[in-house]
N, C-alpha and C positions, 0 to 999 in steps of 0.2 A: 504494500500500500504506500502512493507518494501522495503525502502531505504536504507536498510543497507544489501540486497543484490543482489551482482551484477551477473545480467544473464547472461546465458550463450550466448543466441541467440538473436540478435536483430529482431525488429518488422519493419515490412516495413510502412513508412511514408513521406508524404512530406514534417517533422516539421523540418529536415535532409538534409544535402547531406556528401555524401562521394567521397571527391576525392581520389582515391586507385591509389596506383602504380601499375604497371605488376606483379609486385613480390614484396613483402616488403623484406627487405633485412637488415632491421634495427630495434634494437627493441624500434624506437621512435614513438611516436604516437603523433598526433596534435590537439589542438579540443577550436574552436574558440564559445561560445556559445554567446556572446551578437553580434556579428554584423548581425544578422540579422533583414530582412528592408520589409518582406510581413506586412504589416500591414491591416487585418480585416478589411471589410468597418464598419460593424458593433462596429467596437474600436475607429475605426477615427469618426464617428456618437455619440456615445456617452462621447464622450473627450470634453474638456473644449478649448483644446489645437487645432491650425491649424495643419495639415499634418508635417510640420516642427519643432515646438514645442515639438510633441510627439519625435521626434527624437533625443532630448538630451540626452536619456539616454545610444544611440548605441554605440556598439565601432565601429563605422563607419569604414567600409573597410577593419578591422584585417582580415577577409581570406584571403583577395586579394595578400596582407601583406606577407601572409603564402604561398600564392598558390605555390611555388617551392619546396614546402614538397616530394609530390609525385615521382618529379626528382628524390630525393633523398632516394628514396627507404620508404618514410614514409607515411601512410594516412592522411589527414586533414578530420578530421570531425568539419561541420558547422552547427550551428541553421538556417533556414530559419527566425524562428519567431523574432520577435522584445523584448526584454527585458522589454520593457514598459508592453508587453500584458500578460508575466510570464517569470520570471526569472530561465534559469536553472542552474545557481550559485548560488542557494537558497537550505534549505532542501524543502521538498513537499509542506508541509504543515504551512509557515511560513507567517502569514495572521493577517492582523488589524479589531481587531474587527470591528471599527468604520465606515469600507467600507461597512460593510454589513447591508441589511433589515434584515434578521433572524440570527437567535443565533447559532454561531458556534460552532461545537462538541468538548467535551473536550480537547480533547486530540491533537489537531489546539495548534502549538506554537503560541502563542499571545505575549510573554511576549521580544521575540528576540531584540537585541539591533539593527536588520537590521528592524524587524518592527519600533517599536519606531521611527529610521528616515523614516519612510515614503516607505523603499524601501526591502520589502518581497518578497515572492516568487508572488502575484499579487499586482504592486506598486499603492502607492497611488499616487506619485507624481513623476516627471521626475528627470533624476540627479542634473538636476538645480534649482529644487525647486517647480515649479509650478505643483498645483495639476493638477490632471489626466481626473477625472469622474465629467461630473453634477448631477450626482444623483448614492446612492448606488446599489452595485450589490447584487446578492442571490447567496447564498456556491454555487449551482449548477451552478454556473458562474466557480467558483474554481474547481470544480472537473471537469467541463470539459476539463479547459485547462492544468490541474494537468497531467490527463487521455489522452490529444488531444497531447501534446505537451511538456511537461514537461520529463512525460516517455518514449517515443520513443526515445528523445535524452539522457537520460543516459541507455535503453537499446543499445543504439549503441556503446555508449561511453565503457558500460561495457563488449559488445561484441569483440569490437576492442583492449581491453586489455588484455580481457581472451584469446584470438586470438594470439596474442605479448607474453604473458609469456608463453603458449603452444609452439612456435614455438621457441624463443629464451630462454625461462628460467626468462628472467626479462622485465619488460616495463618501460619506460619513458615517460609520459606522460606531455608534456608544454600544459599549459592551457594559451591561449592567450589574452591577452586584451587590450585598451587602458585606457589613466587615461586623466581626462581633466585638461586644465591649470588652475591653482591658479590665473594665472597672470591679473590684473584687466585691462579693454581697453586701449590702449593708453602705459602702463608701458612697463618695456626695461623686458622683459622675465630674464635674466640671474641676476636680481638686486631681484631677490626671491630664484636664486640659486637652483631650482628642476631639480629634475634628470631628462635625459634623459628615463632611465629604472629604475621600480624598480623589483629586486627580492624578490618573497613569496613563501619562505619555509615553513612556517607556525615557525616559530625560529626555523630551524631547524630539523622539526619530520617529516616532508613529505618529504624527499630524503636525499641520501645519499651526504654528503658537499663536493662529489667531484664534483659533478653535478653544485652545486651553486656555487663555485666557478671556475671552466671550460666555465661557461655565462657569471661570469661578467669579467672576463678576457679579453674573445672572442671579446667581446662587448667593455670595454676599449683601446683594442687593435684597433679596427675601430673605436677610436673618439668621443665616447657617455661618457655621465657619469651615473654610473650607484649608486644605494642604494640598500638596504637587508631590506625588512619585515618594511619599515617604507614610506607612512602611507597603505601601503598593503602589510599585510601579505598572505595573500593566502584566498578564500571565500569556500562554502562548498566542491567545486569538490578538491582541494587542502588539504584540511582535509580528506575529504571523504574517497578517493582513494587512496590519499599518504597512503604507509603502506612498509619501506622499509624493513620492519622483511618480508615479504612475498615475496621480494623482486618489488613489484610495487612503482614507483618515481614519483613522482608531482610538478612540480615547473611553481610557478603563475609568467608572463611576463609581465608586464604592459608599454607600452609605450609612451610617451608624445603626445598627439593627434595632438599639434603645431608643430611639427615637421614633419610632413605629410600633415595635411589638414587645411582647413578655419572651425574656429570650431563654427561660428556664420552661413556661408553657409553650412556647413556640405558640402564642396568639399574639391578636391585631390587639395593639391598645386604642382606647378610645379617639387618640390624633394621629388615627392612621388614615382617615379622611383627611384631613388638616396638609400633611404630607405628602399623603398623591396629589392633590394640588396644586403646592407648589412644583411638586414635579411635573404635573401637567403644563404647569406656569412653564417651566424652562422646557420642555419639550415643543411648544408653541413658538419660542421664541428664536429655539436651534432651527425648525422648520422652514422659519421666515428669511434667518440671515446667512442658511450652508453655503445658498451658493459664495454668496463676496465673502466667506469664513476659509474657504476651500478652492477659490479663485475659481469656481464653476461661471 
């Protein structure tokens, strides 16, 4: 499988949804890959983790988050799948040896500093820590879900970009996420001082800085505080894709999960309305200015 290039046509899957406007009209594109919540029975039967457990790793609710994209003339494409079960912020093949009964092909990154912590393209452990599997899996675990689920969602993703610079000359691609809080139980949230938002450019190389700087503006202008590239700079789809010589733009959104939901129940807090708003606010606003953002 080459990851390094993007098709032209997507594959029809359930691993996906796409909500499409009537017309795109914008040449922003959206594409939430960890919040998704189908979890396998067969994944929750072999986890170590109760149904809840395994859920640390989501970005819980980011489409929901997004969902006024399409208003706005732009697609949101979503993973259905869960992040725990394969990661598509991952390259394909980014895999710990140590999960597996049999010996993996060479040419399997083993050595990634996303492996090493525990959390490759299939993770050993949830984002908070706690391993995953009672017992190792077989590669043919990996190329299923590589195969099942990994691919459908960047043939979509690369079809809705090929799509976007055919139609407009340039694409913008927000790759959306949450981050969880630092903040230890019981502590005052703002006595750690994290951002609301951080943006990942990758320093820089995945968009052009009119872009990053037009978010964090947007964004400090409605009341958040926002960082650049620290401690997310941007994961592979942000590297991958950004390429503004070709002119395609990428810029990673990461948003405080305590500022939306109960991140010990994994629910919506009460201004979780309050939030998609403003987020609809800044997605309204990227809509209107990509093209002179991205020299479209």
């Amino acid at each position: 499988m080459d990851a390094s290039v993007i098709p032209t046509a997507p594959v029809d899957s359930d691993a996906v949804t796409v909500a499409r406007p009537a017309r795109q009209t914008t040449p922003v594109v959206f594409a939430s890959p960890h919040s998704g919540r189908r979890y396998p029975d067969e994944f929750v039967a072999a986890s170590r983790l109760d149904p809840l457990g395994l859920r640390r790793s989501e970005d819980s609710f980011v489409d929901e988050l997004y969902a006024g994209a399409p208003d706005f003339g732009a697609p949101l494409l979503a993973a259905t799948f869960p992040r725990a079960w394969c990661d598509a912020n991952r390259e394909p093949w980014e895999l710990d040896p140590s999960m597996f009964a049999d010996e993996l092909p060479k040419w399997v990154n083993a050595t990634s500093p996303r492996v090493a912590a525990g959390l490759g393209t299939i993770a050993r452990i949830v984002a908070s820590g706690e391993t995953i599997y009672r017992y190792k899996l077989r590669f043919s675990d990996a190329e299923y879900r590589v195969a099942a689920y990994w691919q459908p969602f960047h043939d979509m993703l690369g079809a809705l970009i090929g799509a976007t610079v055919a139609q407009f000359g340039t694409c913008l691609l927000i790759d959306c996420h949450s981050m969880p809080s630092p903040v230890p139980a019981g502590s005052a949230r703002n006595a750690f001082k994290q951002a609301d938002f951080v943006l990942g450019d990758a320093h820089g190389t995945a968009c052009d800085p009119r872009v990053t700087r037009f978010v964090e503006r947007a964004l400090t202008d409605l009341g958040f505080t926002v960082r650049r590239n620290d401690p997310y700079a941007g994961g592979f789809i942000t590297r991958h894709y950004g390429r503004p010589r070709d002119r395609v733009h990428v810029l990673q959104i990461e948003l405080a999960r305590d500022l939306y939901m109960d991140e010990a129940r994994i629910e919506r807090l009460p201004r979780f309305a309050s939030v998609q708003q403003d987020i609809t606010t800044l997605i309204g606003a990227l809509a209107r200015e990509a093209d002179g953002l991205t020299g479209g």
